[in-house]
MINU-590569 format. One record per residue (C-alpha): residue number from 1; x, y, z. Coordinates in Angstrom, 3 decimals, always signed. Layout:
! MINU-590569
pos / east / north / up
NUM / X / Y / Z;
...
//
This chain:
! MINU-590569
pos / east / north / up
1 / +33.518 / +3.833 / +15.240;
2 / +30.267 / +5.697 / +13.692;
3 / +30.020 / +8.873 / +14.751;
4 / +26.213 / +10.540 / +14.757;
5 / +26.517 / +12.027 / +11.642;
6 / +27.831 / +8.819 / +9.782;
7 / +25.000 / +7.075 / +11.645;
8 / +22.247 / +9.608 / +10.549;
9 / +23.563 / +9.942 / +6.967;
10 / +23.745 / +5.667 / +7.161;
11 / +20.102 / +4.992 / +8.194;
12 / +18.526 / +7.335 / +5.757;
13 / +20.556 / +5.780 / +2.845;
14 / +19.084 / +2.591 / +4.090;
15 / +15.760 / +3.865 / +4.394;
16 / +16.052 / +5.271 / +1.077;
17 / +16.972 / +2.151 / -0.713;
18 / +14.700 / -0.191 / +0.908;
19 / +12.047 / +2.398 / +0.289;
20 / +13.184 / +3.527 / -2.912;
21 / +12.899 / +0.275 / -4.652;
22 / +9.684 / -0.481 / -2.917;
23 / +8.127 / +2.574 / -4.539;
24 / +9.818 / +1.875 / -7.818;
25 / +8.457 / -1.865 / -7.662;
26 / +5.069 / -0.049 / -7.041;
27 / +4.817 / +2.257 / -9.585;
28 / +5.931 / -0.205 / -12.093;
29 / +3.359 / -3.036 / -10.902;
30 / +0.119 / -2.158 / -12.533;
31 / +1.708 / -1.612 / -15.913;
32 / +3.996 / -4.629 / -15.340;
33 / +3.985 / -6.451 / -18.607;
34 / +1.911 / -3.895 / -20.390;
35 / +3.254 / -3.082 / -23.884;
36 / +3.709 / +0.656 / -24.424;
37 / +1.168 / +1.661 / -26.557;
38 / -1.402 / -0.106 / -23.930;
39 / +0.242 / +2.058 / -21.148;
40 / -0.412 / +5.184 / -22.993;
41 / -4.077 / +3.862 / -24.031;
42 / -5.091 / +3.327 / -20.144;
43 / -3.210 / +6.533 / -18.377;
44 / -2.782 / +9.381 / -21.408;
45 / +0.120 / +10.188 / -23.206;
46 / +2.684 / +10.838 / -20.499;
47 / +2.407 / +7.366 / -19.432;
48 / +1.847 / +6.295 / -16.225;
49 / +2.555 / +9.015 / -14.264;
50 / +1.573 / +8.163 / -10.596;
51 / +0.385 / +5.501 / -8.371;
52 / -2.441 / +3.041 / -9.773;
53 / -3.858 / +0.415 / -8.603;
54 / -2.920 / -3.194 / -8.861;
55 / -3.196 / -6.524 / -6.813;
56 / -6.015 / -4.732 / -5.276;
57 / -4.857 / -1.657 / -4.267;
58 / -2.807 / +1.548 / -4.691;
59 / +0.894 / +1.614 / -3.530;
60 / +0.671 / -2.831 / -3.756;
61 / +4.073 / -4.179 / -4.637;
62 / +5.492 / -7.627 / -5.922;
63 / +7.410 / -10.331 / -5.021;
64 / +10.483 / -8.033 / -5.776;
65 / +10.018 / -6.446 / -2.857;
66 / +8.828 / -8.926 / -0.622;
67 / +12.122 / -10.823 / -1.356;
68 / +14.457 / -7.740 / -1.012;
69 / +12.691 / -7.153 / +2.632;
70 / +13.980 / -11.004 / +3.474;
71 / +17.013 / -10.355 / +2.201;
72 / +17.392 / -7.669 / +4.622;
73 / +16.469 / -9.980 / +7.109;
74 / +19.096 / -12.878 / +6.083;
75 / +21.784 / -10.277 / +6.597;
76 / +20.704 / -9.234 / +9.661;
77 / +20.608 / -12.961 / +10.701;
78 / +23.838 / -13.885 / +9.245;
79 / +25.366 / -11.063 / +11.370;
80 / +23.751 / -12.014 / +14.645;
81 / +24.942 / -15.911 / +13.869;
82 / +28.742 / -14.620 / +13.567;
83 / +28.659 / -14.856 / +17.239;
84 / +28.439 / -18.605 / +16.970;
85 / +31.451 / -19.224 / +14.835;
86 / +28.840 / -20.271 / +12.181;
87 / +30.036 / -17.729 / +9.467;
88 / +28.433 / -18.349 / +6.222;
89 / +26.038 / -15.243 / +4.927;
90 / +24.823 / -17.411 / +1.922;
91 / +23.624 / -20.025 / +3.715;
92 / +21.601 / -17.348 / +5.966;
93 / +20.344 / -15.948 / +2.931;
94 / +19.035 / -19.331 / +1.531;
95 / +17.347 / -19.763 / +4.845;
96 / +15.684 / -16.455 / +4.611;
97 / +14.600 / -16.910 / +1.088;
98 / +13.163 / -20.461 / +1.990;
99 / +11.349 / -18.352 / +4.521;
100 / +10.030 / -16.184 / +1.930;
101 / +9.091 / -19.668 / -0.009;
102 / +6.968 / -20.485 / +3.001;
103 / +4.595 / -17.298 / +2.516;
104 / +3.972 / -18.562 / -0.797;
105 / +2.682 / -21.843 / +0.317;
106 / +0.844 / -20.952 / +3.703;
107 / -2.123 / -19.065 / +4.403;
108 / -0.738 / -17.360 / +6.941;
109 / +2.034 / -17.242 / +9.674;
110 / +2.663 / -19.821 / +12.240;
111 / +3.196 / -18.273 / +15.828;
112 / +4.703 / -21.826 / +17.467;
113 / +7.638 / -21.455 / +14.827;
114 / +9.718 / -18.498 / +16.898;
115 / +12.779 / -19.641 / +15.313;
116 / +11.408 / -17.791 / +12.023;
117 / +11.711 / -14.654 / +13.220;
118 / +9.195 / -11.011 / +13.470;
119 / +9.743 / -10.920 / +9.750;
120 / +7.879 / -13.966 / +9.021;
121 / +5.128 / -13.516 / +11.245;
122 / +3.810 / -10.205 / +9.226;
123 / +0.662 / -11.096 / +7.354;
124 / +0.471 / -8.859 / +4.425;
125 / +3.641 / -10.693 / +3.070;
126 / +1.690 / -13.596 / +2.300;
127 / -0.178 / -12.754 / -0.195;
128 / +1.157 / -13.626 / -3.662;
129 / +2.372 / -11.690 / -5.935;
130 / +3.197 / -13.072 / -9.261;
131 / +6.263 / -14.471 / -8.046;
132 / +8.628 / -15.975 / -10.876;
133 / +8.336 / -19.408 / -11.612;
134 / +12.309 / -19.430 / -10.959;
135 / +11.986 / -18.336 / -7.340;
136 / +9.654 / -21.020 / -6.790;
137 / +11.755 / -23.879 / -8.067;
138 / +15.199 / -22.152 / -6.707;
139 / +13.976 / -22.399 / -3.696;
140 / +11.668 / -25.465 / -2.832;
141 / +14.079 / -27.956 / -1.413;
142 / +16.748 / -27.408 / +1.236;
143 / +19.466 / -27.839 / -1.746;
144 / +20.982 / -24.091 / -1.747;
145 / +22.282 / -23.235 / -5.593;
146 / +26.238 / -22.684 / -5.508;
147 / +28.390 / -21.159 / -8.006;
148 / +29.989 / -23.967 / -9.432;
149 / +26.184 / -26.000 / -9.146;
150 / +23.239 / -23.062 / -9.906;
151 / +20.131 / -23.692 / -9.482;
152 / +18.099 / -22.850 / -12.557;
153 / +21.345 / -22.821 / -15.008;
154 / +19.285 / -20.628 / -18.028;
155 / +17.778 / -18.312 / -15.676;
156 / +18.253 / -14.614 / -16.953;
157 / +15.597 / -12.904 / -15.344;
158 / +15.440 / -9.803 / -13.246;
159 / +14.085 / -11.039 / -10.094;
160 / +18.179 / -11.797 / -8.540;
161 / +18.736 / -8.390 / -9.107;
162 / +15.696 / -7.104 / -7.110;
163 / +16.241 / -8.669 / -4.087;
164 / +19.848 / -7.757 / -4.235;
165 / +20.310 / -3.903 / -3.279;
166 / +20.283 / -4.829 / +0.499;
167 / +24.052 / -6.426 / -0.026;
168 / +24.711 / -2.644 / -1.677;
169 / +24.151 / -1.783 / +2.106;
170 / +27.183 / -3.689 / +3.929;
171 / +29.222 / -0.109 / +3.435;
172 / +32.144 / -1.657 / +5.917;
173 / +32.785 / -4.315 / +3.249;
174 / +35.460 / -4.123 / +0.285;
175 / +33.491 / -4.053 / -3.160;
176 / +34.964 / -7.839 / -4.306;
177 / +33.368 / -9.189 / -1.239;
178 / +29.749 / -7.693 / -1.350;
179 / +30.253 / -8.762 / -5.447;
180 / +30.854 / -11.933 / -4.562;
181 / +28.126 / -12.826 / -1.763;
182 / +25.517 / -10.699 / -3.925;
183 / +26.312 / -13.475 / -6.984;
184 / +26.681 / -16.623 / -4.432;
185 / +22.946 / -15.653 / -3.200;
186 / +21.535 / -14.725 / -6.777;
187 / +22.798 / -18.696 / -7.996;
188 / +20.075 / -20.072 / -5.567;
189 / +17.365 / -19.351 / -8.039;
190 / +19.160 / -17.401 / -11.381;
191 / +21.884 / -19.475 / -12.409;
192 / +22.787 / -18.059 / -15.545;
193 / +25.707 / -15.540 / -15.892;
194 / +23.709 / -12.712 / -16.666;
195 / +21.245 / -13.126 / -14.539;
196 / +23.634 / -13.285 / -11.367;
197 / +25.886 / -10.613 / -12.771;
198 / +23.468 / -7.952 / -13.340;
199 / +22.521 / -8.841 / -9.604;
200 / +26.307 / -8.617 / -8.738;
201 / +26.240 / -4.952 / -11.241;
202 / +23.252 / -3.703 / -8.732;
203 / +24.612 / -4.443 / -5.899;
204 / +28.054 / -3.044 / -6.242;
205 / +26.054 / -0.086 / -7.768;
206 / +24.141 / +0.668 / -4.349;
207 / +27.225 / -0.514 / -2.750;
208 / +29.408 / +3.190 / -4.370;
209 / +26.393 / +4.947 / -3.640;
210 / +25.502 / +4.128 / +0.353;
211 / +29.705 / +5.380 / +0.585;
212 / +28.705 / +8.813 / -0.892;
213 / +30.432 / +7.890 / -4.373;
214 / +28.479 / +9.373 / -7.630;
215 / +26.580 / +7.294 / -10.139;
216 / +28.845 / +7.615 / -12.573;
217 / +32.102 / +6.715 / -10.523;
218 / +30.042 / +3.423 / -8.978;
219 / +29.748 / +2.756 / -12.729;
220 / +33.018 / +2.824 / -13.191;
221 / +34.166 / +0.724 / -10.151;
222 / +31.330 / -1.571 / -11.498;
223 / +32.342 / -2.365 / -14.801;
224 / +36.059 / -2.855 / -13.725;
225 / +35.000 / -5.252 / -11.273;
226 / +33.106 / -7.430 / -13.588;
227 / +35.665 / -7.344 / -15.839;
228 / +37.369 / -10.018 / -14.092;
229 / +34.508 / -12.277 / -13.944;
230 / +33.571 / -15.102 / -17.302;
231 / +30.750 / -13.983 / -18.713;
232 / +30.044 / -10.621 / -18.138;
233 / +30.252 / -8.894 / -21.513;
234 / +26.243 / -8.850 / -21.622;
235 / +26.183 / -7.021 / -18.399;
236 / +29.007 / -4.489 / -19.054;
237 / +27.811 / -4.239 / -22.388;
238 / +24.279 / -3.329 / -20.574;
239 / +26.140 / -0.588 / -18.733;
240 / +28.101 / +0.997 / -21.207;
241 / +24.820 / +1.296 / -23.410;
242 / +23.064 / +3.119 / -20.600;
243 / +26.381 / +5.576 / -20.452;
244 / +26.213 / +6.043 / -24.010;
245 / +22.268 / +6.609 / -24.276;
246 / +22.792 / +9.944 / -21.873;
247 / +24.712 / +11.587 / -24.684;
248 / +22.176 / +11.193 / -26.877;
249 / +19.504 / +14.128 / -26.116;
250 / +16.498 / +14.595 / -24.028;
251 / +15.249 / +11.120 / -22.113;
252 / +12.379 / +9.177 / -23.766;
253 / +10.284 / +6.608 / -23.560;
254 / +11.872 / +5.317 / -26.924;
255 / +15.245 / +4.899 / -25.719;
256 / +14.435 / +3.628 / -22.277;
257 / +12.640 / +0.448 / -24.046;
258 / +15.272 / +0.494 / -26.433;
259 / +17.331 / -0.330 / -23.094;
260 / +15.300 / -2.632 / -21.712;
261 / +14.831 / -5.025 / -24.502;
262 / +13.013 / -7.824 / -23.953;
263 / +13.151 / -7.537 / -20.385;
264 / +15.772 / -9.557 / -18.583;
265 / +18.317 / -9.097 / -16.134;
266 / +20.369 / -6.764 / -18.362;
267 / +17.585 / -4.944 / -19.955;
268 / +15.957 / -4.147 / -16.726;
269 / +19.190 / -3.016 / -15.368;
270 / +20.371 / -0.788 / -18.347;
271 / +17.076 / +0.573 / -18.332;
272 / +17.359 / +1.506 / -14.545;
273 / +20.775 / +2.893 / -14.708;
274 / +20.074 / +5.192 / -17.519;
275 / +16.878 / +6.595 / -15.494;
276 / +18.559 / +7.284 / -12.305;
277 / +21.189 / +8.967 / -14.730;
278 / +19.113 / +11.429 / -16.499;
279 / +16.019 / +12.033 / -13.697;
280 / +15.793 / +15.481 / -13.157;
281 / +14.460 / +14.188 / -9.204;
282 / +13.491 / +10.572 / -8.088;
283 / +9.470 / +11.367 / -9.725;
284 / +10.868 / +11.765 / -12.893;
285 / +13.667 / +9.159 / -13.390;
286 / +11.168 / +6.250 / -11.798;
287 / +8.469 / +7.437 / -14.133;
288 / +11.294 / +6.700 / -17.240;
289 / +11.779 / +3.610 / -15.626;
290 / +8.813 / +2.625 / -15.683;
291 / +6.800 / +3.371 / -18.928;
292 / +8.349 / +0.732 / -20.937;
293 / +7.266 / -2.506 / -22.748;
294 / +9.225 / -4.681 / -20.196;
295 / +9.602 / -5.885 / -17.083;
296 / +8.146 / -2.157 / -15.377;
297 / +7.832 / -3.345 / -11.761;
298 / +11.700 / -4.488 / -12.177;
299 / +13.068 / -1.572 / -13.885;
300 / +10.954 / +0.723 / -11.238;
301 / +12.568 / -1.521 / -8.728;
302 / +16.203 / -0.891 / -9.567;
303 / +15.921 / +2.295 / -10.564;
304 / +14.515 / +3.108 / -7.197;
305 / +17.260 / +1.433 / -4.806;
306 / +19.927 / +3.683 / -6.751;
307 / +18.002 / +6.579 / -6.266;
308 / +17.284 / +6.193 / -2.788;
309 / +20.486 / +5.027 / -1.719;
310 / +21.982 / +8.291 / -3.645;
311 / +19.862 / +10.473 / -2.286;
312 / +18.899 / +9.237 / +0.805;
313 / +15.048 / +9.046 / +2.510;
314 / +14.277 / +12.506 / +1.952;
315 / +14.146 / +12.915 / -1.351;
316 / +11.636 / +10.145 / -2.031;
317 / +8.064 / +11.712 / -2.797;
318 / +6.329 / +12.008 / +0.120;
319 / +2.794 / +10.931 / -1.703;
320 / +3.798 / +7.754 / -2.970;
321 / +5.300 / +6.886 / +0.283;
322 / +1.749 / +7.352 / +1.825;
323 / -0.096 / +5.124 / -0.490;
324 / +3.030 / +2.212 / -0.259;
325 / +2.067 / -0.947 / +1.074;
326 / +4.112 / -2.554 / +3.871;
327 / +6.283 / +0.722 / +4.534;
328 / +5.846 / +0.695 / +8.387;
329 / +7.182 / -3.118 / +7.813;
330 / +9.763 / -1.603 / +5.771;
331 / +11.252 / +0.982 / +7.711;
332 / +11.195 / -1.091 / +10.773;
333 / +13.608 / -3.523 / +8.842;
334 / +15.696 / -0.763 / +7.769;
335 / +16.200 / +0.686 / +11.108;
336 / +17.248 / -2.713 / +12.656;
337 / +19.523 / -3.018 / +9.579;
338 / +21.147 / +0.060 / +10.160;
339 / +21.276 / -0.626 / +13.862;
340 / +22.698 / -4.069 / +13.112;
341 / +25.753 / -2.656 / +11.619;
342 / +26.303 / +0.336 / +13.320;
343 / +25.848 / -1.253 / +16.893;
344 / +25.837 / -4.796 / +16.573;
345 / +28.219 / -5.957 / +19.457;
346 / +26.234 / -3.749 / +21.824;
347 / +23.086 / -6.399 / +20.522;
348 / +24.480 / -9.787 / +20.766;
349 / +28.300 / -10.249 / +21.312;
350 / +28.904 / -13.334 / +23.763;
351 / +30.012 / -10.787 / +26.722;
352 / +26.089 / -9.456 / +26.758;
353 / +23.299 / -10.326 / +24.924;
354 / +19.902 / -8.467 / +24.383;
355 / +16.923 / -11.026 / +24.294;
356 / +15.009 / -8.570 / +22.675;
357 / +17.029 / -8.771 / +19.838;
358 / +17.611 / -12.260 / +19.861;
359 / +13.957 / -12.804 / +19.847;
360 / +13.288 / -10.911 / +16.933;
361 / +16.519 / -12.337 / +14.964;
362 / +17.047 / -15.620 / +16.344;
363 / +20.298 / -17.559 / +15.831;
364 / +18.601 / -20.701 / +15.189;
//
């Protein structure tokens, strides 16, 4: 049972990792790419150092977040399905991210289809956003990427690990099991060890934190799961580096693109980790993440969901939070999330129903 408390503390851990990587992805957007030097010409010396525009806009973010918010959504789903016997959280994910796909290809939503969902039928998530070419092929047939057959076998980019902190937020599950549904999801577009492990790494990561555990001991917990899976060395190797880089002196700009390399899974991860490490407050560490020569949006991303899941809604700057596009979208999701799991039965268990519910996360 949840008492209030648990419930309170719950929801604004969700909040603040939904939001917190939402803001990171923001930040990080209209240097996304940007070599350093070019940052520095364009915003001063500091770097990039608050919200700027890009796609249009202040606050815009990317595909990264637009595929963490359906991930959300495919967990919700997948819960509200158990009803029905038909068990299977990956294949509820693939359906959400094929959802997602849809966005990409239509102009706008179609009301007839209520089977999609309230999620689907918001407007500002069709507009495109640079999404990875990966994505796209991962998910444009109804073939869903498994394990032992990945879709997109030399995939090693960061976009699995993006869309992954919202598996971080299934607190009531053991750590193997979130790691292992966080790597059968990332297969459907990253198929390459690294690329699905550092998504496994940042989920199990958000996973320690939404239980109240410290960065450093979901670290920890992190790195000895992984141990046990082939081909992780990149991605504990990624970790350990981060670790290390603390105990080298004051945070810089040098050592977080040091980190983040040439800006895959890994990089983007190690990069993140060591920012929400030595942040003096969630301003600071997604401003390290962010100033970089790699993937910025990514790194901002990350970075953010740790942060926010650590420190819960709160702490997130108020200001940026203004400016963020799709946050009333976002903290709608997050509240259903957090309802989903702390009151599920109550919303759809065979003995009583709520159409409301139902309506707005259909078992179909």
């Amino acid at each position: 049972m949840w008492g209030r408390t648990e419930q309170q503390d719950f929801r604004s851990r969700v909040r603040g990792t939904l939001l917190g990587a939402a803001v990171g992805d923001a930040l990080g957007a209209p240097v996304d790419g940007l070599g350093l030097g070019a940052i520095r010409e364009a915003h001063g010396t500091e770097g990039l150092t608050e919200l700027a525009a890009a796609h249009g806009r202040r606050g815009a973010v990317t595909c990264a977040t637009q595929l963490m918010l359906f991930s959300v959504d495919g967990l919700i789903r997948a819960q509200v399905r158990r009803d029905t016997g038909a068990w299977h959280p990956p294949t509820d994910l693939h359906r959400a991210y094929r959802r997602w796909a849809a966005t990409q290809r239509d102009w706008g939503p179609d009301e007839r289809r209520k089977e999609d969902g309230w999620l689907a039928r918001e407007e500002w998530l069709y507009s495109r956003r640079d999404p990875a070419r990966a994505c796209l092929t991962g998910l444009a047939d109804d073939r869903m990427g498994t394990l032992d057959v990945p879709k997109n076998p030399g995939e090693q980019g960061p976009e699995a690990a993006t869309r992954s902190a919202p598996f971080g937020l299934l607190v009531g599950w053991e750590p193997q099991l979130v790691l292992q549904l966080a790597v059968e999801c990332a297969v459907q577009t990253h198929g390459h060890p690294t690329g699905f492990l550092a998504a496994g790494a940042h989920t199990i990561l958000v996973h320690g934190l939404a239980r109240g555990e410290s960065l450093d001991g979901a670290i920890q917990r992190t790195l000895a799961l992984l141990a046990a899976r082939p081909g992780h060395q990149p991605v504990t190797d990624a970790l350990r580096h981060a670790l290390g880089a603390v105990r080298q002196g004051m945070p810089t700009a040098t050592r977080v693109e040091e980190l983040a390399g040439e800006g895959g899974a890994v990089g983007a991860l190690a990069a993140a980790v060591y920012c929400a490490l030595v942040g003096e407050d969630i301003r600071h560490g997604l401003r390290l993440a962010v100033n970089h020569s790699g993937a910025s949006a990514a790194s901002g991303a990350l970075c953010g969901a740790l942060l926010g899941a650590l420190h819960g809604e709160t702490a997130l700057p108020p200001g940026w939070l203004t400016e963020l596009e799709g946050r009333a979208t976002i903290l709608e999701l997050a509240d259903d999330f957090a309802m989903e799991m702390t009151q599920g039965p109550a919303l759809h268990s065979p003995a009583g129903a709520a159409p409301g519910w139902l309506a707005r996360y259909p078992r179909a």
